[in-house]
N, C-alpha and C positions, 0 to 999 in steps of 0.2 A: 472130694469132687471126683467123681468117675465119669467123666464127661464120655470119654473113648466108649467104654465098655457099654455103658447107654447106648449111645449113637448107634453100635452094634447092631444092638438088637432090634432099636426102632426102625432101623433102616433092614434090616432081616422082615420086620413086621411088614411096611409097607410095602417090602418087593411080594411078599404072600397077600394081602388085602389093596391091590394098589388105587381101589374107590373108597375104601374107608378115609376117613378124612384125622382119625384121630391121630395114627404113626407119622401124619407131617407134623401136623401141631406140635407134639410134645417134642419132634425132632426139633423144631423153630424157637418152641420155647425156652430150652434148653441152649442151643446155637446163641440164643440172645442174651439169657445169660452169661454165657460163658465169652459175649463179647465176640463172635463170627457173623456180623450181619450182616454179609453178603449170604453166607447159608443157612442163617433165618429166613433173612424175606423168600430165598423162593421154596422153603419149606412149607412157612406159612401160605404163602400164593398158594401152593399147591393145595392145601384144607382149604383154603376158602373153594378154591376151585368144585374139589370136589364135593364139600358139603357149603353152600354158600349161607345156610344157617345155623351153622357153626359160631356161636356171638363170640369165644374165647381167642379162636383162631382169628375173624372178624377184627375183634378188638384190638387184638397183639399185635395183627399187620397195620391195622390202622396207626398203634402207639409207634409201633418202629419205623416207620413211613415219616409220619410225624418230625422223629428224634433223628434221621438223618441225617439232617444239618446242623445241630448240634453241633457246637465244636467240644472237642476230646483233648481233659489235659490229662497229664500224665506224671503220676509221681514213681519213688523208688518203687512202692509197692501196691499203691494203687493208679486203676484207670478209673476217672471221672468226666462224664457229660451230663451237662447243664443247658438249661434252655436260657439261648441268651436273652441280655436286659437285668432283669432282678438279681436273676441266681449269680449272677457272673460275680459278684463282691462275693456270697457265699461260699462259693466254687473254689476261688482262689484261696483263701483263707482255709476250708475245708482238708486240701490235699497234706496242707504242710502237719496239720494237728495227725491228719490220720497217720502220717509215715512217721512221725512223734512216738505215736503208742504203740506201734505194730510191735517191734521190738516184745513188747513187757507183756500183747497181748497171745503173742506165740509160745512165750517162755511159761504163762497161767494154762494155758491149754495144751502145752507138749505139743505144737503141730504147727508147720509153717507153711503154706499153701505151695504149689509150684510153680503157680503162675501171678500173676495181676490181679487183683480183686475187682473186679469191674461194679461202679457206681453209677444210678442215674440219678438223677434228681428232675423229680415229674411234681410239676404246683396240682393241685387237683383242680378239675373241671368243675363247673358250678352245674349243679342236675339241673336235669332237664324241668321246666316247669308243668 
């Protein structure tokens, strides 16, 4: 995860193109991965802004808008939000298995993250008809 070193250069990119809509986006998407979503959304706001048909940026601000209230639990080594109602029996049960295996699956991969692993868990939407 080279979140920093990204960030860099998107935010380098954006201050040289500041209408291009793509250097927020990938800024946001990345923010949201890594679990900053206060500087997601106004990444993403910013693409939608300045390309408002932009569907990826669109869509991202929309999911992350969405998953705001969400409640966020937190294990040793993972972060997880669930959309409550259903996932919430899932969720709970979910964190304790993952912080189980984290252990065995750092020591197979030679590599232990430095932060939190950030999880959502999204039901899928039913298409449009």
């Amino acid at each position: 995860r080279q979140y920093e070193d990204a960030a860099v250069l998107l935010r380098r990119a954006w201050d040289r193109a500041p209408e291009w809509s793509e250097p927020p986006m990938e800024l946001g998407l990345m923010d949201m991965q890594s679990g900053e979503d206060a500087r997601a959304l106004e990444a993403l706001r910013a693409a939608v802004e300045r390309d408002p048909f932009n569907v990826g940026a669109t869509l991202s601000l929309r999911l992350l808008e969405d998953m705001a209230p969400w409640p966020v639990r937190e294990g040793r080594h993972f972060t997880l939000r669930s959309q409550p109602g259903i996932d919430d029996a899932m969720a709970d049960g979910m964190l304790a298995q993952l912080d189980a295996m984290h252990e065995e699956v750092c020591a197979r991969l030679g590599h232990a993250p430095s932060r939190r692993t950030r999880i959502e868990t999204v039901r899928p939407r039913a298409p449009a008809p």
